[in-house]
MDAnalysis code that builds the backbone (N, CA, C; Angstrom):
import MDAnalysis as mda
import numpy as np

u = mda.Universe.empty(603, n_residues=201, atom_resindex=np.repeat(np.arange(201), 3), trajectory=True)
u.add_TopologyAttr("name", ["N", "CA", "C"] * 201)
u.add_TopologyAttr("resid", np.arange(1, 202))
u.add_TopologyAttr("resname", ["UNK", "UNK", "UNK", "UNK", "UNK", "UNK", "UNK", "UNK", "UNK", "UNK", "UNK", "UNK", "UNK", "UNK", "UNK", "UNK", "UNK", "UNK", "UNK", "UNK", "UNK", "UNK", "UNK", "UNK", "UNK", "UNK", "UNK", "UNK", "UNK", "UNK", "UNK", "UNK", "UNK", "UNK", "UNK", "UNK", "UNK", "UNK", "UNK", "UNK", "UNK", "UNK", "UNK", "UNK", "UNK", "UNK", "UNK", "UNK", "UNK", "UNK", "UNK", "UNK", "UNK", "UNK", "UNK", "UNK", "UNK", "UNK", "UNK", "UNK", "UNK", "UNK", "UNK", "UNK", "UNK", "UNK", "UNK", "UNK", "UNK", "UNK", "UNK", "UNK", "UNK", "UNK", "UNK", "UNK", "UNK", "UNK", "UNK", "UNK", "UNK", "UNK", "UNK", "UNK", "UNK", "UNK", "UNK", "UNK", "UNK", "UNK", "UNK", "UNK", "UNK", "UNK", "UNK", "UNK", "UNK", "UNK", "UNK", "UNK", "UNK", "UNK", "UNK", "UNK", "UNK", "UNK", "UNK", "UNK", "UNK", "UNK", "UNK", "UNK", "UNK", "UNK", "UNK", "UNK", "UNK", "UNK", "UNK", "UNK", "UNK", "UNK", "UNK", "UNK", "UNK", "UNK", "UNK", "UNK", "UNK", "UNK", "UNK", "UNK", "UNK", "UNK", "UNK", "UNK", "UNK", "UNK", "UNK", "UNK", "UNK", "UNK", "UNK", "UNK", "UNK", "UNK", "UNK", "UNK", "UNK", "UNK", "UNK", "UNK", "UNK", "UNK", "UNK", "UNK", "UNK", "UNK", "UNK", "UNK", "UNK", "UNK", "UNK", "UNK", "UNK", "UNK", "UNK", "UNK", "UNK", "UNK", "UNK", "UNK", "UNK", "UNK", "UNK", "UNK", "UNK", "UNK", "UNK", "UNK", "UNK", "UNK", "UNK", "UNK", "UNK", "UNK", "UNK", "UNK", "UNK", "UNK", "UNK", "UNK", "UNK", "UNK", "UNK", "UNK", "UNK", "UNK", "UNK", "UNK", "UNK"])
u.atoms.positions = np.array([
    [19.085, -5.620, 7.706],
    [19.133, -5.768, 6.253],
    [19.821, -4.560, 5.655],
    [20.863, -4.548, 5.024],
    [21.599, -3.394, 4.431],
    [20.745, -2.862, 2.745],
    [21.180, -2.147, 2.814],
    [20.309, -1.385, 1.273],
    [21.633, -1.753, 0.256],
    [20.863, -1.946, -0.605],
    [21.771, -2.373, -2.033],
    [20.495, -2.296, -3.139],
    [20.743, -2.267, -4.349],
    [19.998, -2.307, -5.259],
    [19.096, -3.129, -5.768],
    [18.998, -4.538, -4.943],
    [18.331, -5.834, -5.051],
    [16.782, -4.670, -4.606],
    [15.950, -5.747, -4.883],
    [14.431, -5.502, -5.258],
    [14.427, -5.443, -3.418],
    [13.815, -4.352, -2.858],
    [13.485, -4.628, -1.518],
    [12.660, -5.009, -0.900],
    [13.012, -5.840, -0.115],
    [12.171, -7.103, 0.153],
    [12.552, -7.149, 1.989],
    [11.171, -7.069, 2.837],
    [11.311, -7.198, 3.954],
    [10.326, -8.342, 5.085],
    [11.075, -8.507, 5.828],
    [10.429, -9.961, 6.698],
    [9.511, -9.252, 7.697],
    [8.413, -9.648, 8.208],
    [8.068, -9.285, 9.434],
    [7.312, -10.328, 9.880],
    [7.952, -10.510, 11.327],
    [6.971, -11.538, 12.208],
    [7.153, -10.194, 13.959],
    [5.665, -9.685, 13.803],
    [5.664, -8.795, 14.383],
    [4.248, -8.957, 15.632],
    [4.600, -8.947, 17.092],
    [2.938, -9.081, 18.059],
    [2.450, -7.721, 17.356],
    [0.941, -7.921, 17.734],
    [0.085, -7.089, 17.333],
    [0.146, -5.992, 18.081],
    [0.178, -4.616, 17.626],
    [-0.127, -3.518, 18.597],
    [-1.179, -2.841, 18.293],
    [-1.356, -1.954, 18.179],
    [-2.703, -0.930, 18.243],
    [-2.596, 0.567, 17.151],
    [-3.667, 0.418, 16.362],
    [-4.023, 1.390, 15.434],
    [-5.427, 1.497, 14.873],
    [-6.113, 2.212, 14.885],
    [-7.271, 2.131, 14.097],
    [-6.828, 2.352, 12.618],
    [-7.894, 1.784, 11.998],
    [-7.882, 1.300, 10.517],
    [-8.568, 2.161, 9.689],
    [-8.368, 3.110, 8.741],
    [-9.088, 3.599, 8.215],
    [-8.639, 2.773, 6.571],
    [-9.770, 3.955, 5.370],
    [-9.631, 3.698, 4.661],
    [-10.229, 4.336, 3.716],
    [-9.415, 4.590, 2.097],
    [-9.747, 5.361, 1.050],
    [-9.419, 5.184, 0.074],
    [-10.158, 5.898, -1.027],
    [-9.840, 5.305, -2.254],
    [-9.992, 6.779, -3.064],
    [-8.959, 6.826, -4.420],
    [-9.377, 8.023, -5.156],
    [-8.965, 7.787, -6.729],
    [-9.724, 7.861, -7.578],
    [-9.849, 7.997, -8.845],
    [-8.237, 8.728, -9.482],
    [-7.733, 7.698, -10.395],
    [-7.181, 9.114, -10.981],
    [-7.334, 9.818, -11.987],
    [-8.830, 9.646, -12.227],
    [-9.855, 10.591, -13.387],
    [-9.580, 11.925, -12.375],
    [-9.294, 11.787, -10.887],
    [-9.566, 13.548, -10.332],
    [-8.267, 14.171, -10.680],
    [-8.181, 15.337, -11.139],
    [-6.862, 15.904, -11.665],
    [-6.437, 16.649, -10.307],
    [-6.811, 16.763, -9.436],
    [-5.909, 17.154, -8.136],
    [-5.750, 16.514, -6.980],
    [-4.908, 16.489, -6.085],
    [-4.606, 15.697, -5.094],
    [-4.871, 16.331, -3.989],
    [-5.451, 15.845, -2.721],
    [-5.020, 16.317, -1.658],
    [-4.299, 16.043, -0.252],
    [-3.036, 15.989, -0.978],
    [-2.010, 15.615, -0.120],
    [-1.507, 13.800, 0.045],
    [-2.514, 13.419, -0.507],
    [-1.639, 11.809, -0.687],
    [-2.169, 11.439, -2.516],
    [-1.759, 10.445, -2.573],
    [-1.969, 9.541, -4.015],
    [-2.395, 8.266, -3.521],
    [-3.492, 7.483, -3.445],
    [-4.151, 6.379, -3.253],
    [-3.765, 4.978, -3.888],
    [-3.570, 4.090, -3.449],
    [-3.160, 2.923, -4.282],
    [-4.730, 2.303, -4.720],
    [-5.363, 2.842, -4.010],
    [-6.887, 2.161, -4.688],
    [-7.373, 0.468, -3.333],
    [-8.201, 0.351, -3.151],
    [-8.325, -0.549, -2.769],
    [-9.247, -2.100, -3.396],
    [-8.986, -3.026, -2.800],
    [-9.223, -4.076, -3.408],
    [-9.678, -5.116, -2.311],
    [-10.994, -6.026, -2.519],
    [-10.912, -7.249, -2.074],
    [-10.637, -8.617, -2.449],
    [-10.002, -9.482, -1.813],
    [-9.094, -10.750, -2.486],
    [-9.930, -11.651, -1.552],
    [-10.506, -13.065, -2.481],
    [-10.676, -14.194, -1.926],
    [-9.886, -15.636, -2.193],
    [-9.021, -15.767, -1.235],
    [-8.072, -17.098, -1.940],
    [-8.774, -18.359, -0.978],
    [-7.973, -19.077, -0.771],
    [-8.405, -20.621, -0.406],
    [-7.885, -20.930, 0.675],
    [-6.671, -19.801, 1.800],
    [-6.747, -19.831, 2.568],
    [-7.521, -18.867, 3.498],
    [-7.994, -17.825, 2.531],
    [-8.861, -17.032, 3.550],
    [-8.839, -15.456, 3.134],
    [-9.650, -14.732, 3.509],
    [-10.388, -13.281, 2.910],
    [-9.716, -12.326, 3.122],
    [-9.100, -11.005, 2.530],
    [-8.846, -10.252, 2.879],
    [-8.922, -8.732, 2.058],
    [-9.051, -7.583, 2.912],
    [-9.481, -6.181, 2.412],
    [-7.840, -5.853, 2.461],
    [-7.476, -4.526, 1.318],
    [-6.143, -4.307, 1.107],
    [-6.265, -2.815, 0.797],
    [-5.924, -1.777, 1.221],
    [-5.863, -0.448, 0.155],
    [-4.458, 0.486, 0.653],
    [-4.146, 1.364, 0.676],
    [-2.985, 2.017, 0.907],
    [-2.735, 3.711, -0.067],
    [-2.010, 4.363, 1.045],
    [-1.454, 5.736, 0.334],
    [-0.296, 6.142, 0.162],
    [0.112, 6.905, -0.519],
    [1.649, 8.037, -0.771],
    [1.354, 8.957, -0.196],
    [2.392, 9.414, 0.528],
    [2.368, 11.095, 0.923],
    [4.050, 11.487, 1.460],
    [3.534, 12.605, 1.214],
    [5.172, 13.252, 1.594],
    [4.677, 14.731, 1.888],
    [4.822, 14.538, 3.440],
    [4.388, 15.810, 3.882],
    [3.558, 16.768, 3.191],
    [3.900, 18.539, 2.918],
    [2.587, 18.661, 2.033],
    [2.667, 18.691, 0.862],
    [3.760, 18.048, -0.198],
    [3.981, 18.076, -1.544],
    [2.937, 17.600, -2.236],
    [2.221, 16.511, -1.939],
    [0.688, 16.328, -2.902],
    [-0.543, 17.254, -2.432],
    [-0.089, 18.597, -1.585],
    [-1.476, 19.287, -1.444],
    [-1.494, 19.978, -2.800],
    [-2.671, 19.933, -3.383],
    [-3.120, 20.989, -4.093],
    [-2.235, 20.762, -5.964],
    [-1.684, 19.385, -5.400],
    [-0.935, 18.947, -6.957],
    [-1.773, 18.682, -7.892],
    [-2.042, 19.394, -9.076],
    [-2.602, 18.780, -10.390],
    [-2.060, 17.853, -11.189],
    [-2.645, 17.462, -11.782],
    [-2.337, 15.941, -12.833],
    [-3.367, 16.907, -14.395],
    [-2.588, 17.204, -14.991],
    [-2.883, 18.028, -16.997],
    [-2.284, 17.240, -17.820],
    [-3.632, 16.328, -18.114],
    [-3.389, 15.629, -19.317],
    [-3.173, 16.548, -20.723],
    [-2.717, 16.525, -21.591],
    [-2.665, 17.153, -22.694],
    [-2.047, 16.759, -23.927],
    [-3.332, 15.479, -24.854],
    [-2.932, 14.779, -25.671],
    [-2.132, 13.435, -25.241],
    [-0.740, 13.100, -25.808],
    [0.058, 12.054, -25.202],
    [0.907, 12.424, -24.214],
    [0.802, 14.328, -23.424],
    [1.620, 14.485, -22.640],
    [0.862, 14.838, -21.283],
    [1.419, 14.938, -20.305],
    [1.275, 15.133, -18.902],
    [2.239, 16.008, -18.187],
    [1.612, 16.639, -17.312],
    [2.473, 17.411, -16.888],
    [1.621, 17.814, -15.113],
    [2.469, 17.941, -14.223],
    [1.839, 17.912, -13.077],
    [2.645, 19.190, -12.469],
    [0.953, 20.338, -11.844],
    [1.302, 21.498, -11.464],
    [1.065, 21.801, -10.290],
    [1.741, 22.544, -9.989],
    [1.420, 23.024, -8.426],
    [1.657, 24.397, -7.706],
    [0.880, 25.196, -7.518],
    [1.228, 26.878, -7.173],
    [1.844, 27.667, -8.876],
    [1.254, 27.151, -9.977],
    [1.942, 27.197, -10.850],
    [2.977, 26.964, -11.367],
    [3.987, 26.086, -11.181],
    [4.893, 25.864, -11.076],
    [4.682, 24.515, -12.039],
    [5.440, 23.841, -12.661],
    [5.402, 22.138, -13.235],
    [6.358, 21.408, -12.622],
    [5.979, 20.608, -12.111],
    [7.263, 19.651, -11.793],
    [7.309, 18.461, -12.251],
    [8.176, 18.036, -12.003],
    [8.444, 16.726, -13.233],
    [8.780, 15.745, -12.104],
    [9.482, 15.746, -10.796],
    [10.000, 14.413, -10.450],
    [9.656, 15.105, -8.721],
    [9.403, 13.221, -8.173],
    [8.855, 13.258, -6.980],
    [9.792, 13.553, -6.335],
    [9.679, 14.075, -4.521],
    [10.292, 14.869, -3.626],
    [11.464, 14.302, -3.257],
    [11.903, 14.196, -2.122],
    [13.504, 13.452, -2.022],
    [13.099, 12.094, -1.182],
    [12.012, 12.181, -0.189],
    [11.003, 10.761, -0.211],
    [10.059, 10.961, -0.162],
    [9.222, 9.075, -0.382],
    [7.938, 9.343, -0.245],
    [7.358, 8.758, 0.809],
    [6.518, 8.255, 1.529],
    [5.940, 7.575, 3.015],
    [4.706, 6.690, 2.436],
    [4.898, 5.445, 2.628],
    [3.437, 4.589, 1.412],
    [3.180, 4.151, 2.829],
    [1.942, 3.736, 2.519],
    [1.195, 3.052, 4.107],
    [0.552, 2.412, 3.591],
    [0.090, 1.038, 3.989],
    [-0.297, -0.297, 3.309],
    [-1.286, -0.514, 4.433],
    [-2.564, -0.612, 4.735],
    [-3.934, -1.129, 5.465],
    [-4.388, -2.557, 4.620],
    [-4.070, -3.651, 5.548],
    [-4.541, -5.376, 5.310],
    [-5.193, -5.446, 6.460],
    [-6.800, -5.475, 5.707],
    [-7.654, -6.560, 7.096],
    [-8.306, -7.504, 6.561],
    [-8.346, -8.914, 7.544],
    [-8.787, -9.941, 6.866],
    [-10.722, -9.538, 7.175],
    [-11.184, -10.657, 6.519],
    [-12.787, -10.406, 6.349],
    [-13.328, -11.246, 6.657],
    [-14.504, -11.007, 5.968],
    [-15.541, -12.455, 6.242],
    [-15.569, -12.988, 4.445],
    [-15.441, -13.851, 4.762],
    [-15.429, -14.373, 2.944],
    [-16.739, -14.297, 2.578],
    [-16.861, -14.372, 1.196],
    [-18.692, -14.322, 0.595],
    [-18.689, -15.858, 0.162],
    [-20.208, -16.050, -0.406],
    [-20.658, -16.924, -0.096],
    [-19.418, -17.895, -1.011],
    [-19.657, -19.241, -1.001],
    [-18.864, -20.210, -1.805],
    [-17.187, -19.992, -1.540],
    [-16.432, -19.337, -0.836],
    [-15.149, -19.384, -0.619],
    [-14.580, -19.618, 1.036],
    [-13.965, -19.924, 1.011],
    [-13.409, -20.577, 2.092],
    [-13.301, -19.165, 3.417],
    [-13.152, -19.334, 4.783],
    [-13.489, -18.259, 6.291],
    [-12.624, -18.823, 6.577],
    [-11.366, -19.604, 6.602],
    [-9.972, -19.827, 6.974],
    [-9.073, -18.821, 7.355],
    [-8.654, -18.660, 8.449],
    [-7.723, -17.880, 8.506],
    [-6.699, -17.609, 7.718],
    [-5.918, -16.311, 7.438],
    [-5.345, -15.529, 6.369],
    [-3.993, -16.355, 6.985],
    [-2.780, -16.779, 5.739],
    [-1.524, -17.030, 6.424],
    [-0.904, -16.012, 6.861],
    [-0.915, -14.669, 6.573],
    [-0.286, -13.524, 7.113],
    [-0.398, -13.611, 8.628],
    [-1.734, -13.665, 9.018],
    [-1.932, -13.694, 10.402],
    [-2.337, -15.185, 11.162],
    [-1.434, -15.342, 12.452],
    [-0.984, -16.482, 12.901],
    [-1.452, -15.698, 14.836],
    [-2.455, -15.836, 15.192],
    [-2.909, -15.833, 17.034],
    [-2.639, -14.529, 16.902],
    [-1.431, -14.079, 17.626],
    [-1.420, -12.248, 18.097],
    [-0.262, -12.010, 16.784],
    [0.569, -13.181, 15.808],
    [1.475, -12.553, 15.514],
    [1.076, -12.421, 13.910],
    [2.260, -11.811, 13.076],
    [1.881, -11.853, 11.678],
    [2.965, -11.544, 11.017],
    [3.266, -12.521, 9.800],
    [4.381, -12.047, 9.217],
    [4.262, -12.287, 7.231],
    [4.871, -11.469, 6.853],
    [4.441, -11.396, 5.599],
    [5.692, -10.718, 5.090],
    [6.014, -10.651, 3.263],
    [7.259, -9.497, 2.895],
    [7.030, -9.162, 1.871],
    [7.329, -8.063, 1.700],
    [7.226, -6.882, 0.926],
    [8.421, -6.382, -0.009],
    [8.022, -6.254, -1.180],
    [8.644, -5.988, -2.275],
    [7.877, -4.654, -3.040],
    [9.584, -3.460, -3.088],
    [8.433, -2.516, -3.857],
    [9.707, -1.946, -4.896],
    [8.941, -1.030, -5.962],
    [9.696, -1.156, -7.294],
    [8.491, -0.074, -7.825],
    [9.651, 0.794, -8.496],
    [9.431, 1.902, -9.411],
    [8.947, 0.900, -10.769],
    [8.107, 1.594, -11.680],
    [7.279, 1.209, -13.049],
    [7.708, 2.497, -13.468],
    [8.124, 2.059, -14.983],
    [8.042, 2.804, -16.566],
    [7.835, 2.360, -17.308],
    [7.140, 2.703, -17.920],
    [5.765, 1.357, -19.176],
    [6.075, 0.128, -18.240],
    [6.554, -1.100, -19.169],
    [6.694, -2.448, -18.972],
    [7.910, -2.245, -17.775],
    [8.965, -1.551, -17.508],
    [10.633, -1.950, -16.981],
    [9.810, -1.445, -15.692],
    [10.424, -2.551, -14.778],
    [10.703, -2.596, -13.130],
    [11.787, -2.776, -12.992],
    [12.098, -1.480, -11.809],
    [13.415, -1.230, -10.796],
    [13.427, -1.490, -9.420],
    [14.259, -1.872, -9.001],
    [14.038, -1.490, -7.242],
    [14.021, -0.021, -6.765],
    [12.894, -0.068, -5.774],
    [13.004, 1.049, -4.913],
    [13.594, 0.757, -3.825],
    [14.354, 1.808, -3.123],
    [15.069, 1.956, -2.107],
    [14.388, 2.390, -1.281],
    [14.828, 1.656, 0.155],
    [14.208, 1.900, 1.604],
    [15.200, 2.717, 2.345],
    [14.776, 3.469, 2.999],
    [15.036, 4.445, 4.217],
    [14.497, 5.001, 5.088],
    [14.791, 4.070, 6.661],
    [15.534, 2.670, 6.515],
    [14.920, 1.905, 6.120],
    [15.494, 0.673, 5.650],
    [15.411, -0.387, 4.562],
    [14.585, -1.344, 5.776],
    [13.511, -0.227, 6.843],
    [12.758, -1.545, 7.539],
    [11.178, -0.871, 7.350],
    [10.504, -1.786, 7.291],
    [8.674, -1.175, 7.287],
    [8.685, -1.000, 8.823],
    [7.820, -0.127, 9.261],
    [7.003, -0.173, 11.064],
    [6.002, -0.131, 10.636],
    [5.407, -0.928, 11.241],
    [4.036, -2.114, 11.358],
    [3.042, -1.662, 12.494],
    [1.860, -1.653, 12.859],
    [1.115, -2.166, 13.798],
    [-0.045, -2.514, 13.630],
    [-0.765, -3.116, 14.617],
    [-1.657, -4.077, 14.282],
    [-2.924, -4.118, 15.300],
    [-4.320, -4.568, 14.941],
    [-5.398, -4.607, 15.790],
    [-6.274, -5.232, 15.432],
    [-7.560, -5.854, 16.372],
    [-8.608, -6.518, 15.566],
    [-9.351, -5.825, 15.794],
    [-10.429, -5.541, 14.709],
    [-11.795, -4.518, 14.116],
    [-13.078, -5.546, 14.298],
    [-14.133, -5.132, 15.414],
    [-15.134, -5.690, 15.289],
    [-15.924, -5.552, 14.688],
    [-16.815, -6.122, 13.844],
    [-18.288, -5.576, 13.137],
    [-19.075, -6.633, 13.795],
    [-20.265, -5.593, 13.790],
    [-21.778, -6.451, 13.620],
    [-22.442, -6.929, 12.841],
    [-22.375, -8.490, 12.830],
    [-22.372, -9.244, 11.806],
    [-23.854, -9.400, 12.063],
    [-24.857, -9.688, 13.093],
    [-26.161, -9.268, 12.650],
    [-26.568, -8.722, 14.248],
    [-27.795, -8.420, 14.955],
    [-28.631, -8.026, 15.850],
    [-27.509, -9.211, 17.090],
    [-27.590, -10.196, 16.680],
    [-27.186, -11.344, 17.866],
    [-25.629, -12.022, 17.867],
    [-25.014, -11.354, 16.783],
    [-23.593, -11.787, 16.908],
    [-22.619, -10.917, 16.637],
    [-21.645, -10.868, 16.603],
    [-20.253, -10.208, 15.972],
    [-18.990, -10.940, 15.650],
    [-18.406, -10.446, 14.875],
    [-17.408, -11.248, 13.545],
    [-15.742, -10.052, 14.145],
    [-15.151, -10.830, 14.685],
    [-13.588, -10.272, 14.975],
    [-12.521, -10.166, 13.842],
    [-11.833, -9.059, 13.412],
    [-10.943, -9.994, 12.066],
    [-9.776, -9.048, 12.522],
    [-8.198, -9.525, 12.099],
    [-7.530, -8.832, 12.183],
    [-7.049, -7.941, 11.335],
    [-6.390, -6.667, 11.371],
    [-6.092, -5.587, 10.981],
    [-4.573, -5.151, 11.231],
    [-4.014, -4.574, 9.822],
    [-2.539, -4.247, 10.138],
    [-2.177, -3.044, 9.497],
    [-1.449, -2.236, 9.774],
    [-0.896, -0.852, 9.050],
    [0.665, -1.292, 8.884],
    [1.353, -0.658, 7.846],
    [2.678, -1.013, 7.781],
    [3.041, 0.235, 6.739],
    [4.161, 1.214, 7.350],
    [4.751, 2.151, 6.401],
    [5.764, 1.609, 6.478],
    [6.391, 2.314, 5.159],
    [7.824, 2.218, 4.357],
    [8.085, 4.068, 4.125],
    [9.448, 3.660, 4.322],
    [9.793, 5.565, 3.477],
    [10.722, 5.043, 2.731],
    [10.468, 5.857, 1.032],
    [10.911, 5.151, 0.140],
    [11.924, 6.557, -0.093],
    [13.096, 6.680, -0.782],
    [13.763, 6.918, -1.652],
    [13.594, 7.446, -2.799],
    [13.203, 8.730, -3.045],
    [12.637, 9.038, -4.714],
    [13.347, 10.294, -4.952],
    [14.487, 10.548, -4.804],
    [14.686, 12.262, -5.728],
    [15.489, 11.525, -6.954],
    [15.058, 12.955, -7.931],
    [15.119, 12.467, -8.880],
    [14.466, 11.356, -9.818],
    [13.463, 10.594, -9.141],
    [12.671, 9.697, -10.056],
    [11.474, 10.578, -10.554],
    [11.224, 10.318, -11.296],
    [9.908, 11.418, -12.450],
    [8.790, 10.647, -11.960],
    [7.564, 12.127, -12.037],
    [6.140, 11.721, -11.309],
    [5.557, 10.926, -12.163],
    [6.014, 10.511, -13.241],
    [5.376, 9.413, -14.371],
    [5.313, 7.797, -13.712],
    [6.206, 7.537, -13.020],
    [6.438, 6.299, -12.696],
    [5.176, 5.965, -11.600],
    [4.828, 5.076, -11.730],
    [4.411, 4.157, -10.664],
    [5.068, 3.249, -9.899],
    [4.428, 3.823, -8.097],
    [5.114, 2.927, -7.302],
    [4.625, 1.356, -7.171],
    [5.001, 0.435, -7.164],
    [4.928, -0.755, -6.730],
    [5.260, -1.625, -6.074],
    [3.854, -1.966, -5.007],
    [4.422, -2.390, -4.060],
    [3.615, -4.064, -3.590],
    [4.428, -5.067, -3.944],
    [3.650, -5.772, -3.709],
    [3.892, -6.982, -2.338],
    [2.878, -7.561, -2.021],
    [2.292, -8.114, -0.810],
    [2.909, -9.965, -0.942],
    [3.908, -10.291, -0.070],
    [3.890, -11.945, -0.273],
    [3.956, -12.738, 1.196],
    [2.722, -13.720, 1.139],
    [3.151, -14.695, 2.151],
    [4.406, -15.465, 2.564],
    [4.051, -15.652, 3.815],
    [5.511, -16.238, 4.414],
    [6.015, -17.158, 3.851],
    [5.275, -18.334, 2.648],
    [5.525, -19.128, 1.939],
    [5.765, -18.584, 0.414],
    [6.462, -17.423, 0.425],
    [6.349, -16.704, -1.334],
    [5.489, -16.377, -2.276],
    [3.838, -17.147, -1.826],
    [3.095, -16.363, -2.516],
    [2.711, -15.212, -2.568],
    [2.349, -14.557, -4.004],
    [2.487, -13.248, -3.554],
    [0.727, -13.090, -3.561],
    [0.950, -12.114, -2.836],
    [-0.828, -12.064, -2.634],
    [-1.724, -11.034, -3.354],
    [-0.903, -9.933, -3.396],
    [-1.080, -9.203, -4.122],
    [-0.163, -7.812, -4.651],
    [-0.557, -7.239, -5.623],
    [0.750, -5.793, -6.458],
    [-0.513, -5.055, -6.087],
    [-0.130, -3.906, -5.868],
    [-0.684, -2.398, -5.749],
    [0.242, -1.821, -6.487],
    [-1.114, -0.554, -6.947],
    [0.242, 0.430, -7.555],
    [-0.433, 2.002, -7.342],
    [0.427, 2.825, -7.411],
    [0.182, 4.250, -7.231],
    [0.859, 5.153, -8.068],
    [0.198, 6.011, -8.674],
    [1.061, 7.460, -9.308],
    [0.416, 8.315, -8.978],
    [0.670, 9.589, -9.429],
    [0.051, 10.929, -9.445],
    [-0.734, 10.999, -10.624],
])
């Protein structure tokens, strides 16, 4: 897939490999960072089936120790004293999808993302300023993926298998201002989209 300015958008039908799954979440009531920016996480119940979603920014150690100073209608983000205004020359987002156990009244169908050992899904991500979306640029313009299933103990006498996937992107950002939000959102192999995340500082 060559890079051009179209909204970037990538295919994957990828076998499963191996990663453990973590996961986190962070407020952005906290005015400092340490070392990533959180997209927040979320659980989704649709009608083909359950799934957990959360993801981070980082760029080496540029979000250690970054403040976020609100002040009135302005903002300004510091670091070693210093203010800076616009993110590094890239950034590295990492996207964690595991499917679940659905709650009560919704459907335990398998997720269309994931299909036996394989899984394919595409991804679209895009800079935010107020309302206007841009494309963000990939480099390279491919995600690396891997993948595993996470057991829990579903009670004393059974256990519940679900699958699990990691997928980074390195995005393209000098010169874009730390105001923007990244966006990055999630679509089945059939175009639905499943879900938008978003992240700033």
């Amino acid at each position: 897939m060559s890079q051009n300015r179209h909204s970037a958008k990538l295919f994957l039908a990828l076998l499963i490999g191996l990663l453990p799954i973590g996961a986190s979440a962070r407020s952005r009531k906290d005015a400092t960072y340490d070392g990533a920016v959180d997209f927040g996480s979320q659980v989704l119940n649709l009608q083909s089936g359950c799934f957990a979603v959360d993801g981070s920014v980082s760029s080496g150690s540029f979000f250690d120790d970054l403040k976020r100073v609100d002040t009135g209608n302005q903002t300004e983000y510091v670091k070693e004293g210093r203010v800076l205004t616009e993110y590094p020359d890239s950034i590295t987002t990492s996207i964690r999808i595991m499917g679940s156990e659905c709650t009560r009244g919704f459907s335990s169908a398998a997720l269309p993302i994931f299909e036996g050992d394989s899984y394919s899904m595409t991804f679209e991500v895009q800079w935010k300023d107020g309302m206007q979306l841009t494309p963000a640029m990939l480099s390279p313009a491919v995600a690396h993926c891997v993948g595993t299933r996470i057991i829990t103990n579903a009670s004393k006498d059974s256990t519940s298998t679900f699958p699990a996937l990691t997928c980074e992107m390195t995005i393209q950002s000098r010169g874009v201002s730390l105001e923007k939000h990244l966006i990055v959102s999630v679509f089945s192999p059939d175009g639905k989209r499943l879900v938008r995340l978003s992240a700033a500082p």
